[in-house]
C-alpha positions as protocol buffer text, in pm:
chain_id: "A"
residue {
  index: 1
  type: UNK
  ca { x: -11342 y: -285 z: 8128 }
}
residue {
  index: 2
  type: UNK
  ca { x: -11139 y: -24 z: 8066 }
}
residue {
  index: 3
  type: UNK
  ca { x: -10998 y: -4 z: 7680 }
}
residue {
  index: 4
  type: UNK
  ca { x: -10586 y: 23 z: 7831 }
}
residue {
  index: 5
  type: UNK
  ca { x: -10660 y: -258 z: 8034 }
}
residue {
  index: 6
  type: UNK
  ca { x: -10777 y: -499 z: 7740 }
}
residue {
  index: 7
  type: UNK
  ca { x: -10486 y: -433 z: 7535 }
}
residue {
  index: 8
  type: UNK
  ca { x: -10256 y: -467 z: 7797 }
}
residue {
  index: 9
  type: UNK
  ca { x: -10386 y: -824 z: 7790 }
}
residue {
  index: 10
  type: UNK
  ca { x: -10431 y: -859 z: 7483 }
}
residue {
  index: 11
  type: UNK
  ca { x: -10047 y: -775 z: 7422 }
}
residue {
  index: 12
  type: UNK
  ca { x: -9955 y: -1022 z: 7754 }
}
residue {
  index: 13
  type: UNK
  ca { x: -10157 y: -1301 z: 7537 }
}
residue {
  index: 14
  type: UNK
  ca { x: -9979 y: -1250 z: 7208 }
}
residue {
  index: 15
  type: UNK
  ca { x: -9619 y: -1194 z: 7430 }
}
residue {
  index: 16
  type: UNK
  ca { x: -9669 y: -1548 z: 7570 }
}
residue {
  index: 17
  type: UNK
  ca { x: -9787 y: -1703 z: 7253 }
}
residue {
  index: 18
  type: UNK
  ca { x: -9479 y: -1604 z: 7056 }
}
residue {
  index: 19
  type: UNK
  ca { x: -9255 y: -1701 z: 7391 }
}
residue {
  index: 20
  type: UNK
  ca { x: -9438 y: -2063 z: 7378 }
}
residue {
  index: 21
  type: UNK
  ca { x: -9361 y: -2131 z: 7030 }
}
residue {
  index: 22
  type: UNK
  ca { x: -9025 y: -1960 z: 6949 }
}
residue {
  index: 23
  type: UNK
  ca { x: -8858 y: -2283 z: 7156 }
}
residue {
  index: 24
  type: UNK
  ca { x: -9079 y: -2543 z: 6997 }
}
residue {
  index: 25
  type: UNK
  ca { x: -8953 y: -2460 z: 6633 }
}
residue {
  index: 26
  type: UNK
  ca { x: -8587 y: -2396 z: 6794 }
}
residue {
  index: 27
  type: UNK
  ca { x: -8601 y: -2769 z: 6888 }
}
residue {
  index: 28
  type: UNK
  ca { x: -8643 y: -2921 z: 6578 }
}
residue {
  index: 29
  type: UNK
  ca { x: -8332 y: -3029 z: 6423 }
}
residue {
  index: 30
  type: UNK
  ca { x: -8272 y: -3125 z: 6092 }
}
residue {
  index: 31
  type: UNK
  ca { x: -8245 y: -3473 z: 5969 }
}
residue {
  index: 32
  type: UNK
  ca { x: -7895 y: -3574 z: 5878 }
}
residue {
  index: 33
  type: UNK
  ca { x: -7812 y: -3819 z: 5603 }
}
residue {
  index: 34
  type: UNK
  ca { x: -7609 y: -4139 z: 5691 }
}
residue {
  index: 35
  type: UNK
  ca { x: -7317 y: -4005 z: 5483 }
}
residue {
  index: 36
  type: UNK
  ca { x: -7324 y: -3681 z: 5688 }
}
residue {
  index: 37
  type: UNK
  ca { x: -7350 y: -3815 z: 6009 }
}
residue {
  index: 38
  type: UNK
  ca { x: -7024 y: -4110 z: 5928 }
}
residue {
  index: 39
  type: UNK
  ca { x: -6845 y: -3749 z: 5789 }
}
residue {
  index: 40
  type: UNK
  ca { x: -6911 y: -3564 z: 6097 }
}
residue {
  index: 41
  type: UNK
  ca { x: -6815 y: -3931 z: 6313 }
}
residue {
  index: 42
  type: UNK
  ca { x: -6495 y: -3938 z: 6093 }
}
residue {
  index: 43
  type: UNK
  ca { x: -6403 y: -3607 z: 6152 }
}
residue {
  index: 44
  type: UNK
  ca { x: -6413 y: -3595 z: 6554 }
}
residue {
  index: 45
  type: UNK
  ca { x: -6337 y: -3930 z: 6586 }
}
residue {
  index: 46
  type: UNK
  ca { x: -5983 y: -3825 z: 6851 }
}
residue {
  index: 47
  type: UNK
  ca { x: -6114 y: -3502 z: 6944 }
}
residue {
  index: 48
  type: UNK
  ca { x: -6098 y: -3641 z: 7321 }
}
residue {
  index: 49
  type: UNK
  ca { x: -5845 y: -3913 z: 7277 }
}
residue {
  index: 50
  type: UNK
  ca { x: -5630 y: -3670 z: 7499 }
}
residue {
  index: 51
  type: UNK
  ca { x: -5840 y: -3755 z: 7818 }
}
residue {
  index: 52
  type: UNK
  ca { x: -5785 y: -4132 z: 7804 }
}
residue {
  index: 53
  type: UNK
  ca { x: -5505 y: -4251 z: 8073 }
}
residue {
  index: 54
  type: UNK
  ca { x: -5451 y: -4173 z: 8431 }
}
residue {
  index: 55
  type: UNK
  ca { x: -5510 y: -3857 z: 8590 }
}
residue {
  index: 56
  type: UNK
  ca { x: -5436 y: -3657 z: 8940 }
}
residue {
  index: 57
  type: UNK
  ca { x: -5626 y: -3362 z: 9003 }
}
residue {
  index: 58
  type: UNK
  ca { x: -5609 y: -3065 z: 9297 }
}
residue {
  index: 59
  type: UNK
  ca { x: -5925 y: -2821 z: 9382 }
}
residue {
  index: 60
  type: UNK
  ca { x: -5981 y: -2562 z: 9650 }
}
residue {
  index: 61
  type: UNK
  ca { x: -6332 y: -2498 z: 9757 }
}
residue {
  index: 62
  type: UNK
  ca { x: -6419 y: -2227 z: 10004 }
}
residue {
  index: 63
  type: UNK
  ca { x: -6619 y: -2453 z: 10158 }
}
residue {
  index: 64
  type: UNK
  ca { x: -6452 y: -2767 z: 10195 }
}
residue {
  index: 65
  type: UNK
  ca { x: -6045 y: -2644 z: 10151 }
}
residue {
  index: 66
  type: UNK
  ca { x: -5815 y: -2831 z: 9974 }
}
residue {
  index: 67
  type: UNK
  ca { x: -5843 y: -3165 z: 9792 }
}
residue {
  index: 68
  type: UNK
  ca { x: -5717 y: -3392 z: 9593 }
}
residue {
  index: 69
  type: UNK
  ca { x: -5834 y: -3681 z: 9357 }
}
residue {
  index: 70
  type: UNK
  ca { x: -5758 y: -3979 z: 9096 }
}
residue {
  index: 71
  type: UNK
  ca { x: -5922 y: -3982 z: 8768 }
}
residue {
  index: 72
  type: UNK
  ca { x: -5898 y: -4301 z: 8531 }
}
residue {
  index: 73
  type: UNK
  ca { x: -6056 y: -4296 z: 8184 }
}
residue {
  index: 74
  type: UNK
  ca { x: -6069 y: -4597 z: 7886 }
}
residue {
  index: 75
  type: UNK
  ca { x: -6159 y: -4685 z: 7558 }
}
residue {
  index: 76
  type: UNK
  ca { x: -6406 y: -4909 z: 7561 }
}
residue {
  index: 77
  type: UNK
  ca { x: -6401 y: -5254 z: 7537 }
}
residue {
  index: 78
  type: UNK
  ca { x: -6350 y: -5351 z: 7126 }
}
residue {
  index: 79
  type: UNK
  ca { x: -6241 y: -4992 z: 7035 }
}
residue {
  index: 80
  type: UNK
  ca { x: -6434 y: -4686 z: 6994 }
}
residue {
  index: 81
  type: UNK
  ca { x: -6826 y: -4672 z: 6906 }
}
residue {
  index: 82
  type: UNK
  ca { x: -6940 y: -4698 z: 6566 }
}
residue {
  index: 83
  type: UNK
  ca { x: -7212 y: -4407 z: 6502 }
}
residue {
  index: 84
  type: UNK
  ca { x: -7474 y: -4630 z: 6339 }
}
């Protein structure tokens, strides 16, 4: 085998090692303390209270023209979700 030819895949092996493992450790996400995760709850708790209510809506697709739609959102039953 040529000596240009076993580097280049030498350096394919090594490229596709490092692209295989970069996204593993980019998964792992730190663990959160109870505390934190009530102060983060706490602290977004109405950050989309603004879409609850009734709602009309108009699109135009290329495709399929004009339209037009109803949209009805709601807390849910007992209030809002507790975080833990």
């Amino acid at each position: 085998m040529h000596p240009g030819v076993a580097s280049l895949r030498v350096g394919a092996l090594l490229a596709s090692m490092v692209a295989l493992t970069s996204p593993l450790t980019a998964q792992s996400a730190p663990t959160r303390t109870p505390e934190q995760i009530r102060a983060s709850y706490d602290a977004h708790q109405g950050d989309f209270d603004y879409l609850l209510g009734d709602w009309e809506f108009t699109a135009m697709s290329r495709e399929y023209g004009k339209s037009r739609g109803y949209w009805s959102a709601g807390a849910p039953r007992g209030g809002r979700r507790d975080p833990g």
